[in-house]
C-alpha positions in Angstrom: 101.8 92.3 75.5 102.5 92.4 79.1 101.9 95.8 79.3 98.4 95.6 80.4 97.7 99.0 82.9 95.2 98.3 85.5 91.8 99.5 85.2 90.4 103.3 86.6 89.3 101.1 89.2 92.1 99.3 90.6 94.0 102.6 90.3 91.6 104.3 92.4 91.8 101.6 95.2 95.3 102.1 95.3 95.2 105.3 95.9 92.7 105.4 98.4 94.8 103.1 100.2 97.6 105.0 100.1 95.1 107.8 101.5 94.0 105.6 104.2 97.5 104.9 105.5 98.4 108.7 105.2 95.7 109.3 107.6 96.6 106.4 109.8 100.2 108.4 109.9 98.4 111.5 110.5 96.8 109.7 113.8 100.2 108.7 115.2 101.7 110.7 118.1 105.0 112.6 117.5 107.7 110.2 118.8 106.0 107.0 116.8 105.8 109.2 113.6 109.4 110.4 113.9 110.2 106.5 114.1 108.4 106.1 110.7 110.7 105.5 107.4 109.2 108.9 106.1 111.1 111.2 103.6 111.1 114.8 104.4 108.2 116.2 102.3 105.9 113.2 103.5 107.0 114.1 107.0 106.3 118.1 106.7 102.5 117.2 104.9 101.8 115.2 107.6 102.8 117.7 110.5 101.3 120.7 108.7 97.9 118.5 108.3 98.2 118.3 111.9 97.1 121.5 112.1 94.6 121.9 109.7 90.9 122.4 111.1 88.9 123.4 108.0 87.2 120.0 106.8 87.6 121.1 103.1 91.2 122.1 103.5 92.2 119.2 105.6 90.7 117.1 102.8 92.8 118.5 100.7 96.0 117.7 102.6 95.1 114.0 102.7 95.0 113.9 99.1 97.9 115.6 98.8 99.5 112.8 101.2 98.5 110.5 99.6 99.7 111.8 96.5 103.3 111.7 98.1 102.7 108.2 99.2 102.0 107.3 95.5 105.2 108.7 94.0 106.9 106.6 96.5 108.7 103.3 95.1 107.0 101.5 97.7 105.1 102.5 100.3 105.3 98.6 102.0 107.6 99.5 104.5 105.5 102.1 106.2 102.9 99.7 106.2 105.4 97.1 107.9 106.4 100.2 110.2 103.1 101.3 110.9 101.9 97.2 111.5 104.9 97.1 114.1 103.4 100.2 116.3 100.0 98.5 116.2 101.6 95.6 117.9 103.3 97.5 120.8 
């Protein structure tokens, strides 16, 4: 019975967290980004939401990151990554 899957709820905050960093990475300039553990379609999401200037669409794209971020195995080392740059 240790199957249990967690709630609607708990799903939702992790994927709103995963949302959240996406647009932390979105945030980061060029070099720092580059420097990030990123795969190649995370990497081209973020660059092309870059350049997004519709609210709606840009929305969009952030989903769509963090959709990415959730098929990753584990998105911890970007956080780790990401918690390095803040310290600099």
């Amino acid at each position: 019975m240790d199957d249990i899957k967690p709630s609607k709820s708990a799903r939702k905050r992790a994927y709103l967290a995963l949302q959240k960093l996406g647009e932390e990475l979105i945030m980061l300039r060029e070099p720092d980004l580059l420097e990030m553990p990123l795969d190649e379609d995370l990497l081209e999401a973020i660059k092309e939401a870059r350049q997004i200037k519709a609210h709606g669409a840009l929305r969009r794209q952030k989903q769509y990151i963090g959709k990415l971020m959730g098929a990753l195995e584990d998105p911890e080392p970007l956080r780790e990554a990401l918690e390095r740059l803040r310290r600099k």
